[in-house]
N, C-alpha and C positions, 0 to 999 in steps of 0.2 A: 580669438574671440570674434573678429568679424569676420571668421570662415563660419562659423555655429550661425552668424545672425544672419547670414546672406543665405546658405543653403537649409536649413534646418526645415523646414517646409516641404524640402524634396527628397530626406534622407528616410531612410523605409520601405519606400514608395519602389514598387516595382513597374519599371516600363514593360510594355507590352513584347518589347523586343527580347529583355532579357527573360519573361515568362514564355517565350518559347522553346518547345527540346529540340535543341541540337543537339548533333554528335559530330564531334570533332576529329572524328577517325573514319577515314576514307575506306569504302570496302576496298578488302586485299586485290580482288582482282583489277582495280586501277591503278596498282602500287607496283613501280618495277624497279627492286634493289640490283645494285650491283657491287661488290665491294662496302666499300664505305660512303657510298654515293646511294640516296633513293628518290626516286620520279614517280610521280601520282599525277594520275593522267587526270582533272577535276571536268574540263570540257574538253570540245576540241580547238579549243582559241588558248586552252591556260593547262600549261602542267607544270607544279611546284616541283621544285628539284631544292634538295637538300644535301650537306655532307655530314658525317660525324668519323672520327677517328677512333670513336668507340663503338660504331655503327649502331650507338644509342639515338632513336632519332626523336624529334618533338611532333607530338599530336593535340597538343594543347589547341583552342582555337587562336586566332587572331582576328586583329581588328578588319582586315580585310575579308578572312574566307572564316566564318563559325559554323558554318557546317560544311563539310565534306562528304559526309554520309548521300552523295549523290548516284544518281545512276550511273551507270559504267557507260565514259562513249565509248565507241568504237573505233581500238590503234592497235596498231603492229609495235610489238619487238624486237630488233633483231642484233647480234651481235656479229659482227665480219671486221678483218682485219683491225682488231685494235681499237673499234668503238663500236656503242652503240647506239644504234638508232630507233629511234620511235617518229612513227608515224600516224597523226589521225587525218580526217578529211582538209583540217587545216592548215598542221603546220608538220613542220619535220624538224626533230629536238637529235641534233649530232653529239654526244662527248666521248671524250678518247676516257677507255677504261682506265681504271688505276690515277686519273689525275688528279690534281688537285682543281678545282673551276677557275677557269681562266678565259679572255676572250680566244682565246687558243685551243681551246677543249671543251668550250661548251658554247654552241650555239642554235640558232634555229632560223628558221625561215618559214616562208606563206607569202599568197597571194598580196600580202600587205609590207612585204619587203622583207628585209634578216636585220638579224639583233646577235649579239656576241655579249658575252659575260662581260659584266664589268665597262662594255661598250655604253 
């Protein structure tokens, strides 16, 4: 009852934010699967990395990125001994194929230092 009396004023009511169209689905050509593991490159400071064991993966938005539907930057893929790498202007995203993420298999670095899974 005092959840009706305190909000009921604001329930209806669309903000500005959510009347806008997003699309939660990053074009393919920023998307680099591997296995059960997939990387979407969104700038060159941020690429989401995901795993699925069903290599079912989520496109739903979230609270932090609702839209993806961005321009594609500009990064390399490459696969060589046992990982892969991706490269954009900023950073360098390393993981060993077939792993599970660990800070052992999946890290990255840039100009603003390095970071490891789970680190």
């Amino acid at each position: 009852m005092m959840f009706a009396a305190l909000f009921a004023p604001f329930l209806g009511r669309i903000t500005s934010y959510e009347a806008l169209d997003y699309d939660s689905v990053a074009d393919a050509k920023a998307t680099v699967v591997r296995g059960n593991a997939r990387f979407t490159v969104l700038t060159p400071q941020l690429i989401r990395f995901e795993q699925s064991a069903t290599t079912t993966f989520e496109d739903r938005a979230t609270l932090a990125i609702v839209n993806r539907k961005l321009p594609v930057p500009k990064f390399t893929a490459s696969d060589a001994n046992g990982e892969l790498t991706i490269t954009t202007d900023k950073l360098t995203l390393t993981y060993t194929l077939g792993a599970q993420f660990s800070s052992a298999t999946l890290s990255a670095k840039g100009d603003w230092g390095a970071w490891s899974f789970g680190a």
